[in-house]
PLY file of the C-alpha trace (Angstrom):
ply
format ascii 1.0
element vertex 390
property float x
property float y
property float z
element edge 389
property int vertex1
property int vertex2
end_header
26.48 20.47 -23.50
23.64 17.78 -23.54
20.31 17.96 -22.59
19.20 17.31 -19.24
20.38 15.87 -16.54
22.51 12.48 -15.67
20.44 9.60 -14.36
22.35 7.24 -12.34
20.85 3.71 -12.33
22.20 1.37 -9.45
21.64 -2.40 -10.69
22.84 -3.59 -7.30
20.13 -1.32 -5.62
17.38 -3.07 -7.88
18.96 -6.07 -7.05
18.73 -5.88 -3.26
14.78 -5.03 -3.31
14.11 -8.09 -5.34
15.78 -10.40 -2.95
14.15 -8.32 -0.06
10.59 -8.96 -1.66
11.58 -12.85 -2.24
12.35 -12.90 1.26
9.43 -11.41 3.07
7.35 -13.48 1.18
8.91 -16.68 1.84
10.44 -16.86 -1.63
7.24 -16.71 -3.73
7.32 -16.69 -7.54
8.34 -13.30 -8.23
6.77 -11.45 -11.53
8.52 -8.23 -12.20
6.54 -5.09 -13.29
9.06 -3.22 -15.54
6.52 -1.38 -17.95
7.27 2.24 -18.59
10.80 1.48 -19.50
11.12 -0.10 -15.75
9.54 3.09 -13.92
11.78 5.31 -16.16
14.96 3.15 -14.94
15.57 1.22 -18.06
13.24 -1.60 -18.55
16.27 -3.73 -20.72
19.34 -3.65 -18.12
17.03 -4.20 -14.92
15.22 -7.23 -16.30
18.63 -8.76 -17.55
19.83 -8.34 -14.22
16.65 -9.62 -12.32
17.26 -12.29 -14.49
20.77 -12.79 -13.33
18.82 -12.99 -9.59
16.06 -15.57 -10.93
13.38 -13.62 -11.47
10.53 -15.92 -12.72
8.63 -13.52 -14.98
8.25 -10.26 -16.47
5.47 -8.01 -17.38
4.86 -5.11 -19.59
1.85 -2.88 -20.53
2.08 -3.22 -24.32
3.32 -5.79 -26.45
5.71 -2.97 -28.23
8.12 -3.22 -24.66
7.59 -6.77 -24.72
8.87 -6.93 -28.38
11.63 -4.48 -27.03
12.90 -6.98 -24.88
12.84 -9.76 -26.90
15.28 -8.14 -29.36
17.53 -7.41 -26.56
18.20 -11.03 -26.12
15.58 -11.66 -23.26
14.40 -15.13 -23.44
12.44 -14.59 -20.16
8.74 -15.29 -19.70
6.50 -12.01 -20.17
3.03 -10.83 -19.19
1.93 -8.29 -21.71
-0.54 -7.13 -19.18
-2.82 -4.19 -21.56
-2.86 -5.20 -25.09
-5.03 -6.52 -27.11
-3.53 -5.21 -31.09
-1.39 -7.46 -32.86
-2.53 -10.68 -31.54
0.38 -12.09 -34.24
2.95 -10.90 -32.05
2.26 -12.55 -29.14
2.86 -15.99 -31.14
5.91 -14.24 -32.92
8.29 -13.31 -29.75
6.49 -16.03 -27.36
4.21 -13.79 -24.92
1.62 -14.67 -22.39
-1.34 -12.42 -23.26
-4.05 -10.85 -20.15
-7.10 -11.57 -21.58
-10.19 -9.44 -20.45
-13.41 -10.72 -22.20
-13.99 -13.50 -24.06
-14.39 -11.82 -27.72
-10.37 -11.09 -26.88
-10.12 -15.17 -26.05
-11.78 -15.78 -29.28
-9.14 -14.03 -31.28
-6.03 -15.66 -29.52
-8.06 -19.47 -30.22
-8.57 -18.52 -34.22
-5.17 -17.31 -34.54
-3.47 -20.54 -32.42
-5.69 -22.73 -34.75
-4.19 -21.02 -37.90
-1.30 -21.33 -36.83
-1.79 -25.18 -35.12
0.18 -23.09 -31.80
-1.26 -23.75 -28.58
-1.20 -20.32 -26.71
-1.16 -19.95 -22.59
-2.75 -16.95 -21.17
-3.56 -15.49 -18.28
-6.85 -14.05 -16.89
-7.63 -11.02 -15.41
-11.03 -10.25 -13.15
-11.91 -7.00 -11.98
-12.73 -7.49 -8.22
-12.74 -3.45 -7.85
-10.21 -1.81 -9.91
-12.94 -0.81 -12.42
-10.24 -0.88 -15.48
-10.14 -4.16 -17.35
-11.03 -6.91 -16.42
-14.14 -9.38 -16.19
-16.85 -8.08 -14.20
-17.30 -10.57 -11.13
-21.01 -11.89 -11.90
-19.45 -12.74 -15.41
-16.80 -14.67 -14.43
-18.50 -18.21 -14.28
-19.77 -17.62 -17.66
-16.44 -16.06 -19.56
-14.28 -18.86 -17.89
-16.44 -21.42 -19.15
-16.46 -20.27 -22.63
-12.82 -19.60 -22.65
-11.87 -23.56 -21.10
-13.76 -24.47 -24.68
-11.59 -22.72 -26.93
-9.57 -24.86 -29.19
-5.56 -24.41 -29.09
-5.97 -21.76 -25.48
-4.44 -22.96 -22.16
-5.45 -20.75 -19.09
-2.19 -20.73 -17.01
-2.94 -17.88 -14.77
-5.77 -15.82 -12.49
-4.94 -12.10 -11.74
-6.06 -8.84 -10.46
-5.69 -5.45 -9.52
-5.78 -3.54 -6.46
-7.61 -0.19 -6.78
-5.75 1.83 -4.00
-1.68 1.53 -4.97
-0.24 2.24 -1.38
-3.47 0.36 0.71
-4.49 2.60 2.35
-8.27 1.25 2.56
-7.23 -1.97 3.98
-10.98 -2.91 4.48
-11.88 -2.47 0.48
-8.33 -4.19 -0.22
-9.64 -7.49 1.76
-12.87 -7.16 -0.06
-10.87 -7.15 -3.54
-9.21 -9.93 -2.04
-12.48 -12.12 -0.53
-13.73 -11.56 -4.65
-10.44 -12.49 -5.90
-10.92 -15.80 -3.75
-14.44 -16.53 -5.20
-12.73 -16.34 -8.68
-10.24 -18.83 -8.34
-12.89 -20.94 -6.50
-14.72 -20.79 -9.75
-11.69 -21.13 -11.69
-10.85 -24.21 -9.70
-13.67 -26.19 -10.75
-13.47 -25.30 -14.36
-9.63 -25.91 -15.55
-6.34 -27.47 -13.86
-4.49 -25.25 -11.22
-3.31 -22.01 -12.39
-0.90 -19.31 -11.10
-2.85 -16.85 -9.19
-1.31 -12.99 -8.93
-2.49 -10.25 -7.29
-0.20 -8.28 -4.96
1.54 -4.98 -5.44
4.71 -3.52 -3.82
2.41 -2.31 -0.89
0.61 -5.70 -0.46
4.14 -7.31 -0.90
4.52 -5.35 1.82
2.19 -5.40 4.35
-0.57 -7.51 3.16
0.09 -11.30 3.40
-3.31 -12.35 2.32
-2.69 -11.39 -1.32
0.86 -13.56 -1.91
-1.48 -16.19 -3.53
1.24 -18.22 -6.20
3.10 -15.52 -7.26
3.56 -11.57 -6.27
3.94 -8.69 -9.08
6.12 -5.97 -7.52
6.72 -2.85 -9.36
7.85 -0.12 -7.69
9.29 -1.39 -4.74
11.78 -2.85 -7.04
12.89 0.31 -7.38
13.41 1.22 -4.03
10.83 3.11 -3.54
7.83 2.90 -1.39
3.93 3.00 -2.21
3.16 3.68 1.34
3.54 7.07 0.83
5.16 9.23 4.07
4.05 12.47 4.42
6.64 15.74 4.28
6.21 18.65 5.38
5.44 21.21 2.17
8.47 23.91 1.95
8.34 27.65 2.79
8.48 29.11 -0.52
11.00 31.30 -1.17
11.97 31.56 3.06
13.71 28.11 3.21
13.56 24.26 2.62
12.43 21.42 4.82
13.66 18.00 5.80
12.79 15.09 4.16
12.08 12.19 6.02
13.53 8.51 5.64
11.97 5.91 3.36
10.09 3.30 5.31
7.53 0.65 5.00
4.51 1.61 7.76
5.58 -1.67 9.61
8.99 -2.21 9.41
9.17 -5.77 10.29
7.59 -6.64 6.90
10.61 -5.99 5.03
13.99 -6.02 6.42
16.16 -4.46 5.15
14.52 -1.27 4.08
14.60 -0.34 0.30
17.45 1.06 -1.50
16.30 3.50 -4.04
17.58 3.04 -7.23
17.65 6.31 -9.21
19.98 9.67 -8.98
19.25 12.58 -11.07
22.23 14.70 -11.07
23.33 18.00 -13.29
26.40 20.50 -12.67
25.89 24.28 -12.05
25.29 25.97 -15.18
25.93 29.30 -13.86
26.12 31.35 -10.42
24.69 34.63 -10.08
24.89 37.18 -7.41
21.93 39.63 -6.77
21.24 42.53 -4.71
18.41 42.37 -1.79
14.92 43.10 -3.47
15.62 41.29 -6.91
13.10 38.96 -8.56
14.28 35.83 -9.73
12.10 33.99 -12.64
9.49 34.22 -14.44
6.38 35.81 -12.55
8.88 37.67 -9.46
7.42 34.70 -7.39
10.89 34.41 -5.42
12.67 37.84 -4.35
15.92 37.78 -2.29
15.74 38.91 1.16
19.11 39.47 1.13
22.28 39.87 -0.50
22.23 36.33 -2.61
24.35 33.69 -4.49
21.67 32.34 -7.16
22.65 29.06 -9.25
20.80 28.47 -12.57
21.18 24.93 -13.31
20.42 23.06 -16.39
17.39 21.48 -16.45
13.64 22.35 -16.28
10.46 20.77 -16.89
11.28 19.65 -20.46
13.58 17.45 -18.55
10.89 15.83 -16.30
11.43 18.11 -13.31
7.86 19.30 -12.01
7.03 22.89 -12.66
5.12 22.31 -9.51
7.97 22.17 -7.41
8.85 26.07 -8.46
9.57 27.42 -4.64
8.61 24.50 -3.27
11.56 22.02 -3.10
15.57 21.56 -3.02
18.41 20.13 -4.74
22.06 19.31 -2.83
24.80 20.55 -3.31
28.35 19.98 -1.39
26.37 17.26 0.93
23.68 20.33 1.36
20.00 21.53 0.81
19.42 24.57 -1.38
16.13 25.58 -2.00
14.38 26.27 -5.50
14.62 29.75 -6.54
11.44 31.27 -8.38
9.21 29.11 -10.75
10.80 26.47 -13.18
11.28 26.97 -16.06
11.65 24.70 -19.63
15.04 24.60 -19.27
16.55 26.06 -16.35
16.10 25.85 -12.82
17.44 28.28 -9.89
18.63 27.22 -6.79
19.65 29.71 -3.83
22.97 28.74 -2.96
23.25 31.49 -0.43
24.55 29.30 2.58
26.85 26.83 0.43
30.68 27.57 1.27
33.09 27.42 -1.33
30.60 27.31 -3.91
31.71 27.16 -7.89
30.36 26.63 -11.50
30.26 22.66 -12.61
29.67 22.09 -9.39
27.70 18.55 -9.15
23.77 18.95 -8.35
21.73 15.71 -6.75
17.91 16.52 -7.52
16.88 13.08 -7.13
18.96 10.38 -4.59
21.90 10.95 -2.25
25.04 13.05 -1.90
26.91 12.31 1.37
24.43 12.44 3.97
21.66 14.46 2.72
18.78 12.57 0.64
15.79 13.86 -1.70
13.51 11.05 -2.45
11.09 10.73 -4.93
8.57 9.91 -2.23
9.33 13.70 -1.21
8.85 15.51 -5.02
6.23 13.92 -5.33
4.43 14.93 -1.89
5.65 18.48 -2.85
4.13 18.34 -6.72
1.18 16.86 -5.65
1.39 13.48 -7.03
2.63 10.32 -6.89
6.67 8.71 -7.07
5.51 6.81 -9.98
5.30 9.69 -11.97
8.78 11.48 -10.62
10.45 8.31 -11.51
9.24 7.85 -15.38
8.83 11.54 -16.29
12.97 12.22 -14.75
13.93 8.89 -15.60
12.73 8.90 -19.38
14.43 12.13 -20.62
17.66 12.46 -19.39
20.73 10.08 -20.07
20.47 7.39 -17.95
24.07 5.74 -16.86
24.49 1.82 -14.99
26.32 1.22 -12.00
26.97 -2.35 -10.46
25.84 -3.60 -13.76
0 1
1 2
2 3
3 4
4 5
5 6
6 7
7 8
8 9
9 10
10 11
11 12
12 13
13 14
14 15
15 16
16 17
17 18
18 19
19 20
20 21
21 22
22 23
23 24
24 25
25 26
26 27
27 28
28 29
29 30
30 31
31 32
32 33
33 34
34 35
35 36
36 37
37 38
38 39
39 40
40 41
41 42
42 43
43 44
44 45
45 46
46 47
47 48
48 49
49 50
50 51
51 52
52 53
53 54
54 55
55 56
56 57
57 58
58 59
59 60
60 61
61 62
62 63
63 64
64 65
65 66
66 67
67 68
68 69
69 70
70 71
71 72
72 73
73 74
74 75
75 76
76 77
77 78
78 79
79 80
80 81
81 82
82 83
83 84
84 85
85 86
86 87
87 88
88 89
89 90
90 91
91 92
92 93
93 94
94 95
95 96
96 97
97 98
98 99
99 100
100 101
101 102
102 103
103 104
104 105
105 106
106 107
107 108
108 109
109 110
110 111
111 112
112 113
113 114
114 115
115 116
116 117
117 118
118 119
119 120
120 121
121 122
122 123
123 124
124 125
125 126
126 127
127 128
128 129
129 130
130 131
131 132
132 133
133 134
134 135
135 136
136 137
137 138
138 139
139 140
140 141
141 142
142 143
143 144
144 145
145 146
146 147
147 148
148 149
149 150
150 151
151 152
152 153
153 154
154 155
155 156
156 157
157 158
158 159
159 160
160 161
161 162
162 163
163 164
164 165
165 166
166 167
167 168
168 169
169 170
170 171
171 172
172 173
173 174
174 175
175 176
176 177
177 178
178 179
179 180
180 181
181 182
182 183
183 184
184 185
185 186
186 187
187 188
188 189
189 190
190 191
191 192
192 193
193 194
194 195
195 196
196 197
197 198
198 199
199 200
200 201
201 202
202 203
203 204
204 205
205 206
206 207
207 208
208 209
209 210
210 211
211 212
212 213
213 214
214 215
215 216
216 217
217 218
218 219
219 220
220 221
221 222
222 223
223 224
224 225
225 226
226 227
227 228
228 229
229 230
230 231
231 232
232 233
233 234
234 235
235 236
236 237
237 238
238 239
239 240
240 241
241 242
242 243
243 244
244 245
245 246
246 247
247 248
248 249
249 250
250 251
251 252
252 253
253 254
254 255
255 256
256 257
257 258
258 259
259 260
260 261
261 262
262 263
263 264
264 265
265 266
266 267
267 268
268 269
269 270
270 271
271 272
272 273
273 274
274 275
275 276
276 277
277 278
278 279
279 280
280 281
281 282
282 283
283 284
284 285
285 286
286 287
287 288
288 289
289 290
290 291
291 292
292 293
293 294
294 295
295 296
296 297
297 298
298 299
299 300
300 301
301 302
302 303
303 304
304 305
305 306
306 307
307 308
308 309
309 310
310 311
311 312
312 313
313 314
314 315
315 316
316 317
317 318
318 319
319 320
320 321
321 322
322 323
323 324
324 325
325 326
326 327
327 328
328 329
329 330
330 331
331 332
332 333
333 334
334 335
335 336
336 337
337 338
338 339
339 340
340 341
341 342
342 343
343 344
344 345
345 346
346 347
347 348
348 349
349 350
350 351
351 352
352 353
353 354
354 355
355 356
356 357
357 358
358 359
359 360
360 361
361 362
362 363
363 364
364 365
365 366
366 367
367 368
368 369
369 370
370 371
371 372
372 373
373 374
374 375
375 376
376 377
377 378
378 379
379 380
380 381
381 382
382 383
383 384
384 385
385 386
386 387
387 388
388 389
C-alpha cells in the first residue's frame, strides 16, 4: 500500500474559477498566484491549463518554482514575487523580478549591464502589509533612483493587502487610498505601468482594487477567503453540518466557486468494540455504545490536522462519520456506527464531495483553527495527487 491518501485535482474546476474571476471583473488582466505548488494542487498542470484559458501571467514566491516551470515547458510570463538570491536566474529562464528596495534594483542594473540585457521588473510598496515592500514616505525617493538605473525597465506597481478575506474593509480602502498615492508618484516619474493589487477576496467584493490587472490565488482553487463560519463538532457525541461555499455577496461572482481538490483514502480496517472502550491515544473518545470503528490510512504525516482529533468527519457511502479519538501519524478512526452495509476498501472523502454530502476546506480549517490555505498545501503536498479534465 502507498502512503497517504489520493488527491483528486479537477482541471476543469480550476478552469471555471478563472473564467468566473475574468468575468466579474470585466475581463481584467488576470495574474495567477500558483506558489506553493498551486496551493498544494500542482503548480505545473494548473498553470498549463490556465494557459490553455489565456491566463496573462503567473507568479511564484521563489525563483526555484519559477525555474520549475520553466523546465516544464512553460513559456508564460512569471512574477517571482519573494526572491532576491540568484539574481542570474532571473536573466537565465526570463523572469520578472519584485523588487523591494533599491540596493535589490542596484543588483538587477549591474547584472543587466554585464550582461548588455535589459531587465523589466516590477515594484512592490508596502501600503500596510508590513512584509516587503517600500515604506510609503520612501517611495518618491526609491522610484527615482530606480528610473536611473542603466539596463532596468519598471513595468509594474504592486501591493499587498494585510487582511486575506477583508474583513476590515475600512483599513483595506486605506491600503488602497496609499496604493493610489504610489502610482500617482509613479506616474510622474516613468511611462504607464501595470498596477496589481487585488486578492481572491478583493476580486471578489472589492472593485476599487481591479486597478490593470488582478492576482487571484485561492479563489482559483475554488475556495473562498471570506471565510463562513461552522459550527465546531461535539466531540466524540456526533458531527455537524457544514455549510455551502459562498462569497458574502453573491452577486459579485456568479457562478459560485467549484472547489478543486478531493482527498480520498479506502478503509484500512473496521473494528467492532464493546460500550465503554477507549479509542486512541489519550482515551479522549469512548463508545457510548456498541460500535463499528474504521481506522483509515492516513494521519497527520499525511497533512491531516491533529487538531481535528474529535472534532471533524470524513464520508463515507454519501455519509458523515465523525473522527474517532485523537489522530494519529498514520492512522485515523472514524465511527462508522450508523453507515449500512459498511466494508473494508471502502472509499473515504476527507476533503471534497461524495454524492451529496460535502467537507470543505473552508470547514477543516474553521475546525483546526486556521486558515484553507493551509488545509490545501499541507493535504495537497503529501499525498499522490491524480488530474481529471486535464
Amino acid at each position: 500500500m502507498d502512503r497517504g491518501p489520493i488527491t483528486e485535482i479537477d482541471l476543469n474546476a480550476v478552469a471555471h474559477n478563472f473564467r468566473a474571476a475574468k468575468r466579474t471583473t470585466g475581463n481584467k488582466t488576470v495574474i495567477a498566484v500558483v506558489k506553493a505548488d498551486g496551493y498544494g494542487h500542482g503548480a505545473v498542470e494548473v498553470s498549463k491549463r490556465l494557459i490553455n484559458e489565456g491566463v496573462s501571467y503567473l507568479a511564484v514566491a521563489y525563483t526555484s518554482e519559477a525555474i520549475a516551470l520553466r523546465r516544464s515547458g512553460i513559456k508564460a510570463p512569471i512574477i517571482v514575487l519573494f526572491d532576491k538570491s540568484n539574481i542570474e536566474d532571473y536573466f537565465k529562464y526570463s523572469l520578472i523580478p519584485v523588487v523591494h528596495d533599491t540596493k535589490t534594483a542596484q543588483r538587477f542594473s549591474k547584472e543587466a549591464k554585464t550582461r548588455k540585457h535589459n531587465i523589466n521588473l516590477h515594484i512592490k510598496v508596502d501600503t500596510g502589509m508590513g512584509r516587503l515592500g517600500f515604506n510609503m514616505e520612501d517611495v518618491e525617493k526609491g522610484m527615482s533612483v530606480i528610473n536611473k538605473m542603466n539596463f532596468i525597465s519598471v513595468s509594474g506597481l504592486m501591493s499587498h493587502f494585510s487582511d486575506a478575506g477583508l474583513s476590515d474593509r475600512a483599513y483595506a480602502l486605506m491600503q488602497i487610498d496609499r496604493f493610489n498615492k504610489a502610482r500617482n508618484v509613479l506616474a510622474k516619474k516613468a511611462k504607464p505601468v501595470l498596477c496589481h493589487m487585488a486578492n481572491s477576496a478583493a476580486v471578489m467584493t472589492l472593485p476599487k482594487s481591479y486597478f490593470d490587472a488582478i492576482r487571484p490565488g485561492l479563489m482559483l482553487y475554488g475556495c473562498s477567503p471570506i471565510q463562513n463560519k461552522v459550527s465546531r463538532g461535539q466531540g466524540a457525541k456526533g458531527s455537524s453540518k457544514s455549510k455551502s461555499l459562498e462569497p458574502s455577496n453573491p452577486q459579485t461572482l456568479e457562478p459560485f466557486l467549484k472547489p478543486a481538490m478531493t482527498v480520498k483514502t479506502k478503509i484500512l480496517s473496521i473494528r467492532r468494540f464493546k460500550k465503554g472502550t477507549p479509542v486512541s491515544y489519550g482515551g479522549t473518545f469512548i463508545t457510548t455504545r456498541e460500535s463499528l470503528i474504521a481506522v483509515l490510512p492516513v494521519g497527520y504525516a499525511d497533512g491531516y490536522p491533529r487538531a481535528l482529533s474529535n472534532n471533524a468527519d470524513v464520508i463515507i457511502r454519501g455519509k458523515r462519520s465523525p473522527i474517532a479519538g485523537r489522530i494519529c501519524m498514520d492512522t485515523i478512526m472514524a465511527d462508522v456506527t450508523e453507515i449500512r452495509g459498511i466494508s473494508e476498501g471502502d472509499e473515504v472523502v476527507l476533503l471534497g464531495r461524495q454524492k451529496n454530502t460535502v467537507i470543505t476546506a473552508s470547514e477543516l480549517a474553521e475546525r483546526a483553527g486556521t486558515i484553507s490555505y493551509e488545509i490545501l498545501t499541507s493535504l495537497g503536498n503529501r499525498s499522490k495527487r491524480v488530474y481529471i479534465n486535464g
